[in-house]
N, C-alpha and C positions, 0 to 999 in steps of 0.2 A: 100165242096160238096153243092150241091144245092135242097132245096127241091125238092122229086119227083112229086108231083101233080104241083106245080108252081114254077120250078126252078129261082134261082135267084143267083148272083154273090158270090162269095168264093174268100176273098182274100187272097192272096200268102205270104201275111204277109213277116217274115224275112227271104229271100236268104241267105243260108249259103256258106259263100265260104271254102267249103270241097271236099279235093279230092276223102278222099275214101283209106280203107286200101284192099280191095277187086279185084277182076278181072272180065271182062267180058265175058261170055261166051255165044256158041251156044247151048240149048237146042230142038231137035226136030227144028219146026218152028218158034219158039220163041228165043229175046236174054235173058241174064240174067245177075246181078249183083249177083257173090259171095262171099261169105266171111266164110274160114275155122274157126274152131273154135279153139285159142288155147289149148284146151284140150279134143282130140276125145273122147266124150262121148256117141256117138251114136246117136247124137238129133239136131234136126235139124228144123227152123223156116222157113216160107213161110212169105213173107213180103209184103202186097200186096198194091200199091203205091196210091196218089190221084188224083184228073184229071190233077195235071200237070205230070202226067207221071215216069217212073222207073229211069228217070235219074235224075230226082230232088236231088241235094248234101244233102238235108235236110233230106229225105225218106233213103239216103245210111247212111248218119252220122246214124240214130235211129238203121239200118239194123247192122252195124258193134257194136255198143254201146250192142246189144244183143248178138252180136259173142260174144263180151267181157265177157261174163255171162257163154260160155260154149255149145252154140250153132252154129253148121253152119246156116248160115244166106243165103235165095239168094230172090232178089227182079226180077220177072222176067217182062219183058213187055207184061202187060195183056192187052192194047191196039194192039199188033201185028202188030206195023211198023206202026199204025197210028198214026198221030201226035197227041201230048198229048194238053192243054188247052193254049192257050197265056193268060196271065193274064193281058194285053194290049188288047186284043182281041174285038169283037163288041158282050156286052151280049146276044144282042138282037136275037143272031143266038147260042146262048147256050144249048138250049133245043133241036134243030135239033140237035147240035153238039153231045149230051148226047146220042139222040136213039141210034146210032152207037156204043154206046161203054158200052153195059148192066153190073152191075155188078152181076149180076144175071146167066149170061150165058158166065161163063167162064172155064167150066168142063174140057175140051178139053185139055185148058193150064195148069191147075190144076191136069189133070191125068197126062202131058206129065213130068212136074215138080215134080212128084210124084216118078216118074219111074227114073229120074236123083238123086231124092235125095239116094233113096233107094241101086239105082247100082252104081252111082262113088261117093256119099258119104255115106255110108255104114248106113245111117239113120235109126235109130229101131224107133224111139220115133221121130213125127213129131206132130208139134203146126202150126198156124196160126195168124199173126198181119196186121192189117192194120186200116187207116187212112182216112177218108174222105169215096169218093167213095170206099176204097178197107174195110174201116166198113161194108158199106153194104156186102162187098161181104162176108167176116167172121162169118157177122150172117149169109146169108143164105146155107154158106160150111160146117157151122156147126150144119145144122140142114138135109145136107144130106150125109156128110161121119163121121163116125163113127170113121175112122183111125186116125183123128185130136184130139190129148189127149187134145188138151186143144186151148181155143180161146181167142184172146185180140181184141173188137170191140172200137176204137175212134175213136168218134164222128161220127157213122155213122148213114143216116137218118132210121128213123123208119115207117116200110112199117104199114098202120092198116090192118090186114088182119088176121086170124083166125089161120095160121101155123106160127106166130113169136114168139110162143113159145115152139117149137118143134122140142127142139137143143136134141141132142144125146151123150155130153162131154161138161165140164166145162167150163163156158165161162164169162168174164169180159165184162164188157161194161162203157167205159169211157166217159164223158158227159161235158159242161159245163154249167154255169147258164146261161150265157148273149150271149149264141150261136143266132144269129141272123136269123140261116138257118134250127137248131133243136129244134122247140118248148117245152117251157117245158112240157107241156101237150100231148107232144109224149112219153115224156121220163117215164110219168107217166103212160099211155098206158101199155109199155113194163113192167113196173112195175107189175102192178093189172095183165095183162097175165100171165107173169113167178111165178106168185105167186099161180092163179088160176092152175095152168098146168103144168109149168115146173117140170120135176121128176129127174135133176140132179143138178150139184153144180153151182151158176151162182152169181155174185154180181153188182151190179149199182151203180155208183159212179157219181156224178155229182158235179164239184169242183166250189163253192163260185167263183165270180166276175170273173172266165174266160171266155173267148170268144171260137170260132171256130179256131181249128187249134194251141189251145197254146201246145199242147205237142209237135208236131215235126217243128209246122211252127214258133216258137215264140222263142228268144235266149234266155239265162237262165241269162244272165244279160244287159237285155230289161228295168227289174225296179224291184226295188227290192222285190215289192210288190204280183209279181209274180212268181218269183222263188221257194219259197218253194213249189205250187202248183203244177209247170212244175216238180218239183225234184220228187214229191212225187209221180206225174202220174206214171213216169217212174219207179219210185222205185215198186209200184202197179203190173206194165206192168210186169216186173220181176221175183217178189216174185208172181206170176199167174202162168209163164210158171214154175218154179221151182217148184211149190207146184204139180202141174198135171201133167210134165212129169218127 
């Protein structure tokens, strides 16, 4: 994702070539990526994808990898048919390309996904995860429905503004040190706020020498040197939705 006041390039890092244990379906006007959960337990994660889009193999591997935990999983396209980011693309039209597609003002598809998970997956307990752009949208879904037991935000930018601490459910926020696009000195913002304000459970994790994108864009034997931090985000991501829903 790209800063919001001067965006700038987000690379795509490593393509996974995964098919996907899941199916795709029609929600309302939107499509969607799901994935049942081996053991109906009522709960169910909204996965919400980065600018490159809901069909990124990298965004479904992470979506199914949480099925595996006990959760139906669906990543739906919060873009709506528009096309997601070429990472070949010309930067220089990135920030037009951005207006288009707020993560901020995605209610619409968020209610329509809501109402799927509830009536054909029998959903009681719903969480939210996302990545990049779909960070941002995590923090600010859960700082307006209350119905979200709990929130997983990677690496999403940090807006400075006076309501980014006025989340309403538990919420994680995963970070790197050497993010090139998420200043540390945002991440430390978010900190001094939730600390002044926040009145429910929330943690900040910023992992030593990673970059942008190493939880879902980065393979887990890239080097060795970052593995256990890729393992241990995801293990994080996890033990979050399991402790809150």
């Amino acid at each position: 994702m790209a800063n919001e006041g001067y965006p700038c390039p987000c690379d795509i890092g490593h393509r996974l070539e995964y098919g996907g244990m899941g199916r795709e379906v029609q929600v309302e006007h939107i499509k969607a990526y799901v994935t049942k959960s081996p053991v109906d337990a009522g709960k169910a994660v909204i996965v919400i994808q980065d600018i490159f889009g809901w069909q990124l193999p990298n965004t479904r591997y992470m979506a199914d990898m949480i099925s595996g935990n006990g959760y139906t999983t669906i990543v739906p396209d919060f873009f709506v048919g528009q096309e997601p980011w070429d990472p070949s693309g010309d930067w220089s039209i990135f920030p037009e390309w951005l207006k288009t597609r707020n993560a901020r003002k995605i209610d619409r598809e968020i209610d329509a996904v809501l109402k799927y998970l509830k009536q054909q997956c029998h959903a009681q307990k719903i969480g939210l995860v996302g990545f990049c752009w779909g960070g941002i949208a995590v923090h600010n879904l859960m700082m307006k429905y209350s119905e979200f037991r709990a929130g997983v935000s990677v690496y999403g930018i940090v807006k400075d503004s006076e309501d980014i601490y006025n989340l309403k459910n538990p919420t994680l926020f995963i970070f790197a040190e050497n993010d090139a696009v998420i200043p540390l000195e945002n991440v430390s913002l978010l900190t001094q706020k939730l600390k002044e304000h926040c009145k429910v459970e929330y943690q900040i994790k910023t992992f030593s020498g990673q970059t942008h994108g190493f939880v879902h864009r980065k393979r887990e034997d890239c080097s060795p040197a970052d593995k256990p931090y890729i393992d241990e985000a995801r293990r994080n991501l996890i033990e979050w939705l399991n402790k809150y829903m």
